[in-house]
N, C-alpha and C positions, 0 to 999 in steps of 0.2 A: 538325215537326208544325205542321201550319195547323190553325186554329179562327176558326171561323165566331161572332163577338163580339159582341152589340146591348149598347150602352149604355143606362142607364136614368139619365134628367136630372133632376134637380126642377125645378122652377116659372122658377128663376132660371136654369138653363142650368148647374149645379153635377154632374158626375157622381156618383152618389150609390151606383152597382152596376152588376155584369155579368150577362148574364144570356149561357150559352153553350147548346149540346144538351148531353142528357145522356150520348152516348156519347163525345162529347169530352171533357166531364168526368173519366167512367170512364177513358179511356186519361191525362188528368193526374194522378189521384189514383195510375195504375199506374208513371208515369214517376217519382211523387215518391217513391213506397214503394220503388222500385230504388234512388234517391239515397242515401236515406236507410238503406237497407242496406249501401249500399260503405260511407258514409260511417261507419256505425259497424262495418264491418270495417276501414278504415284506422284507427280511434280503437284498438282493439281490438289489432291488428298493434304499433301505437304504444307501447301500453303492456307487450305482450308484449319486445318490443326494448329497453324500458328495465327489467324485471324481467332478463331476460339482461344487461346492463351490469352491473345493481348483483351476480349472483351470479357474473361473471366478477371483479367486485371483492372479492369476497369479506363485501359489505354482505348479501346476501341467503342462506339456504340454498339448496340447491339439493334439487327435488324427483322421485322416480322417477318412470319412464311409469305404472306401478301409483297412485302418490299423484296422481298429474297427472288422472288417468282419473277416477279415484274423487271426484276435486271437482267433475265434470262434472255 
């Protein structure tokens, strides 16, 4: 994705902000909310995988598709 940038300087030449269009923006904020969805479906996956470890070891009980559903 290209975005069209202008910088905004103070006095001393210090970048101090960006200023972008705002339909750029809108497709950043849409690229970040995609991120941030895998990102907590692989969190998610992660900790499904180590609840399966621990009731293959026999640390966890093990729950029906009825009890699985029902906490949804």
């Amino acid at each position: 994705m290209r975005i069209a940038v202008d910088y905004l300087n103070d006095s001393d030449g210090n970048v101090k902000a960006v200023q972008l269009p705002l339909r750029d923006w809108q497709k950043v904020l849409a690229e970040l909310k995609r991120y941030e969805q895998a990102l907590k479906l692989r969190s998610d996956l992660k900790d499904a995988l180590k609840d399966v470890e621990k009731m293959r070891a026999g640390k966890a009980s093990k729950q029906t598709l009825h009890e699985f559903l029902a906490d949804l």
